[in-house]
PyMOL commands that place a pseudoatom at each C-alpha (Angstrom):
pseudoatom trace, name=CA, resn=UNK, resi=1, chain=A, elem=C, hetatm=0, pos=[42.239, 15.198, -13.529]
pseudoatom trace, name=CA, resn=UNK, resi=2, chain=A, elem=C, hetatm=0, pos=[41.814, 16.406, -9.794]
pseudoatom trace, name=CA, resn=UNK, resi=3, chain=A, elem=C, hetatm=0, pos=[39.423, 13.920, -7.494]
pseudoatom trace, name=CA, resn=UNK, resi=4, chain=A, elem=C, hetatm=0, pos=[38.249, 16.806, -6.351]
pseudoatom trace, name=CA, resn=UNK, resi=5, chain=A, elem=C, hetatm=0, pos=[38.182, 15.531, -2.196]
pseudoatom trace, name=CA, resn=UNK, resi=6, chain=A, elem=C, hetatm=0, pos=[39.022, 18.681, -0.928]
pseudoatom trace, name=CA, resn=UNK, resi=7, chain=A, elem=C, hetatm=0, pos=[36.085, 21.180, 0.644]
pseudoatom trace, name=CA, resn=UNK, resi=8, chain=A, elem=C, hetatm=0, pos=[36.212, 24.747, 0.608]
pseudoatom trace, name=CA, resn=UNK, resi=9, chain=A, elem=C, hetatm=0, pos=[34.643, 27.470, 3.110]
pseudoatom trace, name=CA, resn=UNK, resi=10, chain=A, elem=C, hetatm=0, pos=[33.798, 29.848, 1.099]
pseudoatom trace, name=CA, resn=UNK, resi=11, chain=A, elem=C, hetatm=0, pos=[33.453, 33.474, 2.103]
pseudoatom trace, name=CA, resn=UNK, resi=12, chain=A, elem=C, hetatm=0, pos=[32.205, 36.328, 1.302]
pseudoatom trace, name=CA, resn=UNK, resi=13, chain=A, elem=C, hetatm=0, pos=[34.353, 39.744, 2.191]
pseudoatom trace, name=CA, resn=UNK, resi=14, chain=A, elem=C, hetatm=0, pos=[32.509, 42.705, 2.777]
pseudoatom trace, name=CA, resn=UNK, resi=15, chain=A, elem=C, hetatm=0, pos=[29.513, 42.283, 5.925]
pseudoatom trace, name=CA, resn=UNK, resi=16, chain=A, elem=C, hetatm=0, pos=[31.001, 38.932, 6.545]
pseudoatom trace, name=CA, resn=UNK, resi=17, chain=A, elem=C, hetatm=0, pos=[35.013, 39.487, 7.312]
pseudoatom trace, name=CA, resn=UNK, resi=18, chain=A, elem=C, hetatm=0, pos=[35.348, 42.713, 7.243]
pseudoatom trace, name=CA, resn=UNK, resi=19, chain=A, elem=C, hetatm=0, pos=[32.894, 46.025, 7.775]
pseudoatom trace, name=CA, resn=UNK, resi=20, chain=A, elem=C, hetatm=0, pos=[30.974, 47.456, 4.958]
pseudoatom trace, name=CA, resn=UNK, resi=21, chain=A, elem=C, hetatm=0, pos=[31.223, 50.822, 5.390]
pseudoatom trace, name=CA, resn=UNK, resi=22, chain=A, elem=C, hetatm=0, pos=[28.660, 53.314, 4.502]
pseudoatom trace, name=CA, resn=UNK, resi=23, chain=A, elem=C, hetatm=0, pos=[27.960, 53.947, 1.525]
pseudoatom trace, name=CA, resn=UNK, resi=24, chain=A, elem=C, hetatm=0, pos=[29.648, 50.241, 0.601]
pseudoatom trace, name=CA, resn=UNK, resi=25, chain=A, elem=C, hetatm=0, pos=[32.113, 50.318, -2.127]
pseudoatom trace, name=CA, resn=UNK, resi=26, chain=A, elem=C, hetatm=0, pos=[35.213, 49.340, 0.511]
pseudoatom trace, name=CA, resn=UNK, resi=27, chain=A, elem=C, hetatm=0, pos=[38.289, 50.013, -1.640]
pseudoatom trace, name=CA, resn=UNK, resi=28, chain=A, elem=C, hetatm=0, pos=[40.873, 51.952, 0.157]
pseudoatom trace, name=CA, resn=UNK, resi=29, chain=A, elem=C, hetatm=0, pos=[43.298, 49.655, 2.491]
pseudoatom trace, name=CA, resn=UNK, resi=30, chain=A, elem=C, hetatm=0, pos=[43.358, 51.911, 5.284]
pseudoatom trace, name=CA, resn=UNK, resi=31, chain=A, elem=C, hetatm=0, pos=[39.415, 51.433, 5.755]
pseudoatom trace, name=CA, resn=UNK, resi=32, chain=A, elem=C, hetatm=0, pos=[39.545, 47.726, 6.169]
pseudoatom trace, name=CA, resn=UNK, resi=33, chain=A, elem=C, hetatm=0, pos=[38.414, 46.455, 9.548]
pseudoatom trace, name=CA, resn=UNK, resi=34, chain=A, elem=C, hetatm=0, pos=[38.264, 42.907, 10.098]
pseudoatom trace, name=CA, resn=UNK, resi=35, chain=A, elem=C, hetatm=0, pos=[34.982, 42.007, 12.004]
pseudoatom trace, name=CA, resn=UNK, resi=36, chain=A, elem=C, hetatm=0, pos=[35.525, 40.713, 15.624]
pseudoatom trace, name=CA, resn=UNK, resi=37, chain=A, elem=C, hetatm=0, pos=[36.194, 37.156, 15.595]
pseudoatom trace, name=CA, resn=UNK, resi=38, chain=A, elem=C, hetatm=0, pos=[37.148, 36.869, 11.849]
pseudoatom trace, name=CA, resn=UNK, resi=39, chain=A, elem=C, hetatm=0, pos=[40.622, 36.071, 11.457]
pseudoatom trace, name=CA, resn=UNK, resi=40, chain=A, elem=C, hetatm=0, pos=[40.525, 33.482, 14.303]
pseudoatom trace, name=CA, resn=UNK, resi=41, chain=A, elem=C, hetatm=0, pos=[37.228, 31.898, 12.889]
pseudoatom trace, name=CA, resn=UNK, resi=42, chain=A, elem=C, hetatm=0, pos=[39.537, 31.956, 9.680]
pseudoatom trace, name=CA, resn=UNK, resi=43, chain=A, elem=C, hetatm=0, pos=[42.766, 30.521, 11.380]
pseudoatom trace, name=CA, resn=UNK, resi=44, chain=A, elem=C, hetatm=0, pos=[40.630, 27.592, 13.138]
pseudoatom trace, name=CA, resn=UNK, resi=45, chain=A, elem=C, hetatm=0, pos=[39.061, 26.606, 9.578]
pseudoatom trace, name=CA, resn=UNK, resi=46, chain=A, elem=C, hetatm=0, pos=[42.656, 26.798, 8.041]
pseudoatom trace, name=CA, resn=UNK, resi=47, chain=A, elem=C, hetatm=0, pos=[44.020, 24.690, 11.012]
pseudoatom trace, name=CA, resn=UNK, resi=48, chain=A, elem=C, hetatm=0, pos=[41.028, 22.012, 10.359]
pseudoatom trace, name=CA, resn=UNK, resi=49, chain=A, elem=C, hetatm=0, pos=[42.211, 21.375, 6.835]
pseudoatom trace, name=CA, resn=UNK, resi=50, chain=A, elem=C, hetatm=0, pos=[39.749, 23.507, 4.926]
pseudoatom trace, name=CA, resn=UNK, resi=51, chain=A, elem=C, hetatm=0, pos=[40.531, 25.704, 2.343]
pseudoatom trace, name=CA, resn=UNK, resi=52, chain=A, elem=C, hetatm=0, pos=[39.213, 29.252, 2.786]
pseudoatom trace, name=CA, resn=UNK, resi=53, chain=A, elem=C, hetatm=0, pos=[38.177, 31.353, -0.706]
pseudoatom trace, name=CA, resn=UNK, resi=54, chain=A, elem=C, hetatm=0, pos=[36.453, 34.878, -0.762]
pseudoatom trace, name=CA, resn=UNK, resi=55, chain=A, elem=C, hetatm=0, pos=[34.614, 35.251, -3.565]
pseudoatom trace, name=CA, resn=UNK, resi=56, chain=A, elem=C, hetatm=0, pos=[32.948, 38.789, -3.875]
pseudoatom trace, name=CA, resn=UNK, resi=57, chain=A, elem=C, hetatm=0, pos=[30.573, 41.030, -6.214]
pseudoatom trace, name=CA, resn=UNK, resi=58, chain=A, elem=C, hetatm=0, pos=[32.484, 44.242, -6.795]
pseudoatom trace, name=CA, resn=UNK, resi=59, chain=A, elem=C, hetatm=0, pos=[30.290, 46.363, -8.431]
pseudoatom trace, name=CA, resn=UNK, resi=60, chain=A, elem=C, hetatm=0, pos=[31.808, 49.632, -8.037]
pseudoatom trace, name=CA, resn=UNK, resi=61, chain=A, elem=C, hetatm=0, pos=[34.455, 48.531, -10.167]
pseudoatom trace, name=CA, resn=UNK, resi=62, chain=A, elem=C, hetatm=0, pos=[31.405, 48.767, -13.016]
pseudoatom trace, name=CA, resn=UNK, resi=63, chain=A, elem=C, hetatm=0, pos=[30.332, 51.867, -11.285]
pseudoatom trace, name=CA, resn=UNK, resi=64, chain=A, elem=C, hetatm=0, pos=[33.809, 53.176, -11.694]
pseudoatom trace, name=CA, resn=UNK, resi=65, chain=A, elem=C, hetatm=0, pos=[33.525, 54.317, -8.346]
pseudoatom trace, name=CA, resn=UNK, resi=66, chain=A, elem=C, hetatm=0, pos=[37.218, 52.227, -8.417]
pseudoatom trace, name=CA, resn=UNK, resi=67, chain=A, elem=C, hetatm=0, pos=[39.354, 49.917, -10.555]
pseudoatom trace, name=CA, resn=UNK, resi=68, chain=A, elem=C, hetatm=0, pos=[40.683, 46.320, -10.080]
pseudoatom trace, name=CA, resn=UNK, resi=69, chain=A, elem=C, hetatm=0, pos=[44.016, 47.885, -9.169]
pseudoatom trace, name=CA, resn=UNK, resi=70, chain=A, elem=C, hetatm=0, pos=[42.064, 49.233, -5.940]
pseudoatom trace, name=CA, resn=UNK, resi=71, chain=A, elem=C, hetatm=0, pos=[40.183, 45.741, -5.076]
pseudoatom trace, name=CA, resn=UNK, resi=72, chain=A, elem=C, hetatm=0, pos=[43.616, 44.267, -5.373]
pseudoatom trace, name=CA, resn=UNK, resi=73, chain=A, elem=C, hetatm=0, pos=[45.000, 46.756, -3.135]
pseudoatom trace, name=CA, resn=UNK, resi=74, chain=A, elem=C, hetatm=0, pos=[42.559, 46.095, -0.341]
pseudoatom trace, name=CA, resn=UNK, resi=75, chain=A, elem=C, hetatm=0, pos=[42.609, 42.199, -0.666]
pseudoatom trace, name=CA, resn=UNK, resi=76, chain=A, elem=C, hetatm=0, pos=[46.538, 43.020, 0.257]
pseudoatom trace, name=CA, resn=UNK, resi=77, chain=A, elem=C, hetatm=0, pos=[45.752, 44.777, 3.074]
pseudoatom trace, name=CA, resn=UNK, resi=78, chain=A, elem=C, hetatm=0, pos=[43.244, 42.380, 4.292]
pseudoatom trace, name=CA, resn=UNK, resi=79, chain=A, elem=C, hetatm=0, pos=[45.457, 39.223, 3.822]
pseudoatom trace, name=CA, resn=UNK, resi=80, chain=A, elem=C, hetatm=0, pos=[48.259, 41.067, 5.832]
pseudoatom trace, name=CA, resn=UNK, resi=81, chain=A, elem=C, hetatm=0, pos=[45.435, 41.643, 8.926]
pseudoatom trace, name=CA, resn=UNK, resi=82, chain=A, elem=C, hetatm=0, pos=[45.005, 37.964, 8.575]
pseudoatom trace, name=CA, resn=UNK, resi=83, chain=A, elem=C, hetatm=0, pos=[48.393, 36.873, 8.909]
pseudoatom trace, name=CA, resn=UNK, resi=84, chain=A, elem=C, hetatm=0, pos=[48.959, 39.054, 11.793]
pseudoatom trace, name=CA, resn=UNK, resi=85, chain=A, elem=C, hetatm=0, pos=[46.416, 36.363, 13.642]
pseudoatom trace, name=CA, resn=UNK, resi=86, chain=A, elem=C, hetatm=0, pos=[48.299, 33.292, 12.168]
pseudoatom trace, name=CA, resn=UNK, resi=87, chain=A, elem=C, hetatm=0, pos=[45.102, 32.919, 9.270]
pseudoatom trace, name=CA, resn=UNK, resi=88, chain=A, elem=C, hetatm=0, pos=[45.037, 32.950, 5.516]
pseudoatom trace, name=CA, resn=UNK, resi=89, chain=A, elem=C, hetatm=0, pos=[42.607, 32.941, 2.495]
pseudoatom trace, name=CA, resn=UNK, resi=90, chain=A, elem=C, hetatm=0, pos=[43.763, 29.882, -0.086]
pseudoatom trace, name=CA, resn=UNK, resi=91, chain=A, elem=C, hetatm=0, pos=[42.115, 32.003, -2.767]
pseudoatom trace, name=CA, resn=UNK, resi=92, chain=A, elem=C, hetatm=0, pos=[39.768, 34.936, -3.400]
pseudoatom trace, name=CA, resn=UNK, resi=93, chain=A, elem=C, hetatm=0, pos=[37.914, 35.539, -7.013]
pseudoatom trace, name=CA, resn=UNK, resi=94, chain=A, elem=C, hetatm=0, pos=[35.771, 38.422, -7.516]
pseudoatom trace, name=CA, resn=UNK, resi=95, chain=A, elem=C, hetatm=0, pos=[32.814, 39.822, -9.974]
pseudoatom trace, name=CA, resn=UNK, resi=96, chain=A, elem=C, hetatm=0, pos=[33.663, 43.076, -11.479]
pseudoatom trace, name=CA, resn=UNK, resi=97, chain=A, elem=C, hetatm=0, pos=[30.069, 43.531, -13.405]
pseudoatom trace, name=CA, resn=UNK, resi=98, chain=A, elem=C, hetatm=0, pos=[26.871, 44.883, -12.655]
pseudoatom trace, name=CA, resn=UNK, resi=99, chain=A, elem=C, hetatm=0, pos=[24.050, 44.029, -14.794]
pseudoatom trace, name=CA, resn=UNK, resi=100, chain=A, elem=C, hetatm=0, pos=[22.919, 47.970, -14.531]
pseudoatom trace, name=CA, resn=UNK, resi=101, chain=A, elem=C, hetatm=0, pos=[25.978, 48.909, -15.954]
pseudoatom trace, name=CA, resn=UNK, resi=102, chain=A, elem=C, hetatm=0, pos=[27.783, 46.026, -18.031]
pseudoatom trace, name=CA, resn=UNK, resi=103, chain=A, elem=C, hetatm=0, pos=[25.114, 43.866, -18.533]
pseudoatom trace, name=CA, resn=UNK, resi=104, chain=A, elem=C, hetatm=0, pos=[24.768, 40.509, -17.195]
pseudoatom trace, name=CA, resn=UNK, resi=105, chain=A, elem=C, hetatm=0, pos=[27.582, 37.649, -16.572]
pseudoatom trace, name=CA, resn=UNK, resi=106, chain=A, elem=C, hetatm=0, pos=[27.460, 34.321, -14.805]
pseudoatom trace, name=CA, resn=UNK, resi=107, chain=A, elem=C, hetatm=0, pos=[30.207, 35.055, -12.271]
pseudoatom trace, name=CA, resn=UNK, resi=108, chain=A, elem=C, hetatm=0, pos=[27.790, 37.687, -10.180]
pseudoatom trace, name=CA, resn=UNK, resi=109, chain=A, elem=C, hetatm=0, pos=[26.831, 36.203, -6.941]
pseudoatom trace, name=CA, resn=UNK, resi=110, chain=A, elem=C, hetatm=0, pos=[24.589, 34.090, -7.043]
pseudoatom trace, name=CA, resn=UNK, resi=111, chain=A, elem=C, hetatm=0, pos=[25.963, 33.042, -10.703]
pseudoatom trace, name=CA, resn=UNK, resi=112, chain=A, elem=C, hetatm=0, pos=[28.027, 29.880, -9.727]
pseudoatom trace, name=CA, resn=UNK, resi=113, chain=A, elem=C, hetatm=0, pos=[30.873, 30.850, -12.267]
pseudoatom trace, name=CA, resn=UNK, resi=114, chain=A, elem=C, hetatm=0, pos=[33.800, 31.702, -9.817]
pseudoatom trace, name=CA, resn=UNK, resi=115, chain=A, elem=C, hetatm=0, pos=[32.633, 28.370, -7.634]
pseudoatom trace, name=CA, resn=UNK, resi=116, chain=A, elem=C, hetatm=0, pos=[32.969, 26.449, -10.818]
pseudoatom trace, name=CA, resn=UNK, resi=117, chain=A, elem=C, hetatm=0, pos=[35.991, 27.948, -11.458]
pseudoatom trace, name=CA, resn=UNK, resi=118, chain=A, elem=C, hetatm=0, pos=[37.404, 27.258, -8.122]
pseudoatom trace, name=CA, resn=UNK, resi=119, chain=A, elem=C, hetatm=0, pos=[36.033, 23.615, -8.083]
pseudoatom trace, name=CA, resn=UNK, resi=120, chain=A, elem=C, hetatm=0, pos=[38.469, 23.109, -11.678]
pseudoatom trace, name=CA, resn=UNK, resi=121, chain=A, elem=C, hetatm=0, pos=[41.383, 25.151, -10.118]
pseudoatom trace, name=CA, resn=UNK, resi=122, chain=A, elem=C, hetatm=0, pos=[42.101, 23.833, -6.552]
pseudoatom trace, name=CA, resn=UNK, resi=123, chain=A, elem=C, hetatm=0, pos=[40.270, 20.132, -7.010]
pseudoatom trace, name=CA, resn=UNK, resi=124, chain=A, elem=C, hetatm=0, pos=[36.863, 21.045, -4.818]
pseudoatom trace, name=CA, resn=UNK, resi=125, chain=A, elem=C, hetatm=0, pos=[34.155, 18.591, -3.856]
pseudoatom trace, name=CA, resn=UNK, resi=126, chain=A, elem=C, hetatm=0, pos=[31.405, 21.600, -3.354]
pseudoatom trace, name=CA, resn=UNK, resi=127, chain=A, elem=C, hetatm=0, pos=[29.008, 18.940, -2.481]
pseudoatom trace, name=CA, resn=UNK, resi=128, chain=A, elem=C, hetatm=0, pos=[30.723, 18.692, 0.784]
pseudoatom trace, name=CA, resn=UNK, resi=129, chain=A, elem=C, hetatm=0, pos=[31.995, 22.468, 0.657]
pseudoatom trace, name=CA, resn=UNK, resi=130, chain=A, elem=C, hetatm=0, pos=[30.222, 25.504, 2.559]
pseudoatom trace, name=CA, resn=UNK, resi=131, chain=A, elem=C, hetatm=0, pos=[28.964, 28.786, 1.987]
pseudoatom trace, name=CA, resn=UNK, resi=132, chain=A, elem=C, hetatm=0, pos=[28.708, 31.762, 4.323]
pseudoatom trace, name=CA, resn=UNK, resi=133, chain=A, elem=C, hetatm=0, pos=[27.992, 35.492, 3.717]
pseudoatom trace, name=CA, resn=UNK, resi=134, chain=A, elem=C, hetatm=0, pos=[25.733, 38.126, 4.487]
pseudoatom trace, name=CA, resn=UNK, resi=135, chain=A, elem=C, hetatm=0, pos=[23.107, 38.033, 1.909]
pseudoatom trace, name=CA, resn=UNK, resi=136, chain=A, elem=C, hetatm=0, pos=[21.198, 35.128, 0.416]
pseudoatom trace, name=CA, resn=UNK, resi=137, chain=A, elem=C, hetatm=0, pos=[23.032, 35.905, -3.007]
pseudoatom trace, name=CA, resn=UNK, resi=138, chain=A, elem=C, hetatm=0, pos=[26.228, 34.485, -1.060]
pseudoatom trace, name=CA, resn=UNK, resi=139, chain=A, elem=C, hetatm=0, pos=[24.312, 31.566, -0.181]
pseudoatom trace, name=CA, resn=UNK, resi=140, chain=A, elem=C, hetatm=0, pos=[22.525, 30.951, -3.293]
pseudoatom trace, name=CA, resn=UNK, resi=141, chain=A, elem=C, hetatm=0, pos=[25.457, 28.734, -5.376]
pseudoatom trace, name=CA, resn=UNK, resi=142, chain=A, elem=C, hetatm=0, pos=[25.110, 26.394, -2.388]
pseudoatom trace, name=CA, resn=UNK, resi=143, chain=A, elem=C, hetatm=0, pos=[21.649, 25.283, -3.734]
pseudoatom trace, name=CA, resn=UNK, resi=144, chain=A, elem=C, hetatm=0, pos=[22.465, 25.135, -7.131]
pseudoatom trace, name=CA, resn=UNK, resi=145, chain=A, elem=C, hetatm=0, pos=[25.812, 23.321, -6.439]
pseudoatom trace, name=CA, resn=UNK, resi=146, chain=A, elem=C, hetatm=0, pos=[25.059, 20.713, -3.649]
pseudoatom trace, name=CA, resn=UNK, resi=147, chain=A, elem=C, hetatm=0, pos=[26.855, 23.005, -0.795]
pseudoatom trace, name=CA, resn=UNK, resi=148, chain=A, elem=C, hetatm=0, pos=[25.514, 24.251, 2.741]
pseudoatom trace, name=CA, resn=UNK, resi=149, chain=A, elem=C, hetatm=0, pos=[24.947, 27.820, 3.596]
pseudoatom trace, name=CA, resn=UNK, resi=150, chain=A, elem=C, hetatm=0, pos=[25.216, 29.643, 6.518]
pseudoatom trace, name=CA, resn=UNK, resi=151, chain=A, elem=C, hetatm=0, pos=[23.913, 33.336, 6.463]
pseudoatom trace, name=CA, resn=UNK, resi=152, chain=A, elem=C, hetatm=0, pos=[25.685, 35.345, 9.148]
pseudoatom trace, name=CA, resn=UNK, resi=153, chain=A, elem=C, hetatm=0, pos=[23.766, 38.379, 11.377]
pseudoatom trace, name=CA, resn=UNK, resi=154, chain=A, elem=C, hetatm=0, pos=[27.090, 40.751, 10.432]
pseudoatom trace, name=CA, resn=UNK, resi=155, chain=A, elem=C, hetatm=0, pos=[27.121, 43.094, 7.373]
pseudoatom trace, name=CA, resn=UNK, resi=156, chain=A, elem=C, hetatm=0, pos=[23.647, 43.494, 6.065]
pseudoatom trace, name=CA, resn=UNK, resi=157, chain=A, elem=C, hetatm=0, pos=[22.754, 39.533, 7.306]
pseudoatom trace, name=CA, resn=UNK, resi=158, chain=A, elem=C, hetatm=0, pos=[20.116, 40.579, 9.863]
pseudoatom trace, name=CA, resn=UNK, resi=159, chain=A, elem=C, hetatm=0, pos=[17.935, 42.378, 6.999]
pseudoatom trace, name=CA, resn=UNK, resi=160, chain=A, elem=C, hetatm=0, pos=[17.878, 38.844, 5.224]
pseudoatom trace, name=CA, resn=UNK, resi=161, chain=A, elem=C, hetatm=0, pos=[16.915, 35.967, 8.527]
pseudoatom trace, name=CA, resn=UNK, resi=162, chain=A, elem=C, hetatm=0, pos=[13.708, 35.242, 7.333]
pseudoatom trace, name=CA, resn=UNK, resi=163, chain=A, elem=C, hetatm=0, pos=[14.720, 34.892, 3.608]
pseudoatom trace, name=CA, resn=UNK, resi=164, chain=A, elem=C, hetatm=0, pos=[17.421, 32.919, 4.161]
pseudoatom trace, name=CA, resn=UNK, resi=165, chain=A, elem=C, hetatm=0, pos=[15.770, 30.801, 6.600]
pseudoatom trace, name=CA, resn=UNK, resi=166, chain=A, elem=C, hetatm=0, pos=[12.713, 30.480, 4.269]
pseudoatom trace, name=CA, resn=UNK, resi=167, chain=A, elem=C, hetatm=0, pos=[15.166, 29.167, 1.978]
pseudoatom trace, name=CA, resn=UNK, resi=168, chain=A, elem=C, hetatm=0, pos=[16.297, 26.099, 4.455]
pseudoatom trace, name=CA, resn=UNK, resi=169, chain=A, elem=C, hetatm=0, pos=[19.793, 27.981, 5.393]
pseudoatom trace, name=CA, resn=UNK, resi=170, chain=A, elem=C, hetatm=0, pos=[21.203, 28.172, 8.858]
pseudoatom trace, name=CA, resn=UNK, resi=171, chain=A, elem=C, hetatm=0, pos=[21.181, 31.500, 10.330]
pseudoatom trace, name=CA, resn=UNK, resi=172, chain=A, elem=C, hetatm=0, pos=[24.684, 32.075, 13.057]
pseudoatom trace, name=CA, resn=UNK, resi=173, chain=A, elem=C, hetatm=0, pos=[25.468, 35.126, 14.799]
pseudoatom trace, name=CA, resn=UNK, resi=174, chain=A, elem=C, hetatm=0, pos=[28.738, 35.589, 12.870]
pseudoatom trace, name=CA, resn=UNK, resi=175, chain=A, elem=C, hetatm=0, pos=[31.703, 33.946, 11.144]
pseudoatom trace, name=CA, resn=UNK, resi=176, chain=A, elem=C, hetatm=0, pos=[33.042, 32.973, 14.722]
pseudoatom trace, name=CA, resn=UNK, resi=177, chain=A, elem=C, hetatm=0, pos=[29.614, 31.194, 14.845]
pseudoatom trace, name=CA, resn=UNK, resi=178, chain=A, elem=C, hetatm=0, pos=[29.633, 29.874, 11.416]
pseudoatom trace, name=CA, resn=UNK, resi=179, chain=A, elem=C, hetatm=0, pos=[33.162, 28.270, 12.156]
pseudoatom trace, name=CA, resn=UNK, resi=180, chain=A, elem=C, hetatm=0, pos=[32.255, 26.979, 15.225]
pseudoatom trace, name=CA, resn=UNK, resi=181, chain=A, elem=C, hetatm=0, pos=[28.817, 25.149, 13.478]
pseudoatom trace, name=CA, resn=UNK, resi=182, chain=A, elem=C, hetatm=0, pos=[31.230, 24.300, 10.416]
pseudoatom trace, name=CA, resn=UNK, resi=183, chain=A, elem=C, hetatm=0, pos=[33.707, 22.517, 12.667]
pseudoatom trace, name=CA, resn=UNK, resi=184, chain=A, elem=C, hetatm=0, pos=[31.491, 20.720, 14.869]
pseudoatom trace, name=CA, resn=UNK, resi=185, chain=A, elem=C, hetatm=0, pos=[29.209, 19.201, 11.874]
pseudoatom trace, name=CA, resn=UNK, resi=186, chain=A, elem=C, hetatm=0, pos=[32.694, 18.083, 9.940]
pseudoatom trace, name=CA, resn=UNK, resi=187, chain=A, elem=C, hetatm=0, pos=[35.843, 18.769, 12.695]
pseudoatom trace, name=CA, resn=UNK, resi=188, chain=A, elem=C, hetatm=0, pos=[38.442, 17.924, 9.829]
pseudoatom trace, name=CA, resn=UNK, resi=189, chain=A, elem=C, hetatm=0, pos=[38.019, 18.703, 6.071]
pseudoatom trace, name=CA, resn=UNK, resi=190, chain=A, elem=C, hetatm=0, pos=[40.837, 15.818, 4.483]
pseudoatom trace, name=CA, resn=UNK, resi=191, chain=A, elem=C, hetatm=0, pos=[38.918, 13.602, 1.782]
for i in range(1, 191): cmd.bond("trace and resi %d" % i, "trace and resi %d" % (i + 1))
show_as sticks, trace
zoom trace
């Protein structure tokens, strides 16, 4: 059984390291453009001991505006931009469903599903883990599961200040800012 010491940073992709593109739906490599900032906010979290995770709602995939194949595809391309700038994602998990069009599922943000399931794969505390995205949905599992939450201005984050903050999270600029406030409330994430 893990002890489950380690603490996660968990992201969420599209708005909060990369740009959303209009109309959404980001799914061809060539289109991915990490935000300013990202991969060394990234880098400085993996160089403090945390363990970085995306986990994303994909709902075009239900749409079948594109396939897993497609996500997969992208999540390459973005993990190579990374490691051009010396960062890495420890994992990524992502909801293919939409309740419009398959129904509803507990892994959809802010189901806690994938979180669990990270918690069981890689040994998480998620008490002492964080959260940080650009909607309150990315936020939300940090409530149910002990976490903090940090809702960046990036993405569609400025449309959601007052709810988040209504909701006791911390509002940053971006995920430079989030890493920053991450590092300086817990500078080194062993045990």
């Amino acid at each position: 059984m893990a002890d489950h010491t380690r603490r996660a940073v968990f992201l969420d992709r599209d708005g909060t390291i990369v740009d959303d593109p209009p109309p959404g739906f980001l799914h061809e490599p060539d289109k991915v453009r990490l935000l300013p900032g990202a991969a060394e906010a990234i880098h400085q979290l993996n160089d403090a001991g945390w363990l970085v995770i995306v986990v994303s709602n994909q709902s075009g995939i239900a749409r079948g505006v594109y396939d897993a194949t497609a996500y997969r595809t992208v999540q390459r391309r973005l993990a190579e931009l990374l490691a051009e700038q010396g960062a890495r994602l420890d994992g990524e998990y992502f909801c293919p469903h939409h309740p419009e069009f398959t129904g509803p599922c507990e892994c959809r943000k802010p189901g806690v599903k994938l979180f669990r399931d990270a918690e069981a794969a890689l040994g998480l505390n998620l008490r002492r883990s964080y959260w940080v995205g650009d909607r309150v949905s990315d936020l939300s599992p940090a409530l149910a599961l002990g976490g903090r939450g940090l809702l960046v201005e990036t993405g569609r984050g400025a449309m959601q200040v007052g709810k988040a903050r209504a909701l006791g999270f911390a509002v940053v600029a971006d995920l430079a800012a989030a890493a920053t406030a991450i590092l300086r409330a817990a500078p080194r994430a062993a045990g």
